[in-house]
N, C-alpha and C positions, 0 to 999 in steps of 0.2 A: 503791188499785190498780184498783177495779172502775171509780171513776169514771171514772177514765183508759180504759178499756179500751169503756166509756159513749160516753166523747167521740169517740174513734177508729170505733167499729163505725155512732153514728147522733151527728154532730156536730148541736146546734141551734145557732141566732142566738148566743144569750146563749156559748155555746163560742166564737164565734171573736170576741164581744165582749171578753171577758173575755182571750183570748189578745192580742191585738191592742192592750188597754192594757196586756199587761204585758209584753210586748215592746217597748213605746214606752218605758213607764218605765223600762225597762233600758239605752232609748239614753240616758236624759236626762246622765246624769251624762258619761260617757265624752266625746259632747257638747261639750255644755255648757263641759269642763275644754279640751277643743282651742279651740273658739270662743274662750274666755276670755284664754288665752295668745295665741292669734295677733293676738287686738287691742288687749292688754294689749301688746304687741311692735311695734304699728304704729303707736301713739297717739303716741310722740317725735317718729317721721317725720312723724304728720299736723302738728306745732305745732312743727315747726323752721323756722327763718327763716334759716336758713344760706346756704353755696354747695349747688347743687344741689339745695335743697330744694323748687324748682317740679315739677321731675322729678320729686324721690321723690313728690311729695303724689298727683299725677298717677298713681302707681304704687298709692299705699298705699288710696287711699279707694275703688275698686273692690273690690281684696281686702276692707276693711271691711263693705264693703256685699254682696259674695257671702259671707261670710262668714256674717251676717244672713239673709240669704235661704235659704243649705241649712240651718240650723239650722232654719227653720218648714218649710222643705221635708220634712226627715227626719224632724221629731218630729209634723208637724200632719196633712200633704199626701197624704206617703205612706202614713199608716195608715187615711186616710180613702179614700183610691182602693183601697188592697186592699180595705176593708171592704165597699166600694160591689160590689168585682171580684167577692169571695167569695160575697155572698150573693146575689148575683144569679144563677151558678151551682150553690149551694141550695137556691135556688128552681125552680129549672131540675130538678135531681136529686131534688124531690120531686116534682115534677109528674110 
């Protein structure tokens, strides 16, 4: 309880290090299991040769490919811009 109370009253680097992977690692999974399903559900579409299937493909490989990109988005990008955001304004609030 004190550490916590440590991190709150004079947070260092290593605090919002440490916060920051573990909030990441909390997205991984949750994630991960969406991404997983929604292209595990698109993959038929991408490799059907049916009627209409120029359309679907047309529809499906965009979704695949956003689907890719927020996933490095949410677990890589964004914890790297807050991290850059934060300590640059605790650098700010030491000085």
């Amino acid at each position: 309880m004190e550490r916590i109370r440590q991190r709150v009253a004079k947070p260092r680097m290593s605090d919002l290090t440490d916060a920051i992977m573990e909030g990441a690692v909390q997205r991984v999974r949750p994630k991960m299991m969406a991404v997983s399903t929604t292209i595990i559900g698109l993959l038929p579409v991408m490799w059907s040769a049916g009627t209409g299937a120029a359309a679907m493909k047309r529809i499906a490989a965009p979704m695949v490919g956003g689907m890719i990109s927020s996933t490095v988005l949410t677990l890589v990008i964004i914890p790297a811009i807050y991290f850059l955001w934060r300590s640059r304004e605790m650098k700010r609030a030491a000085e």
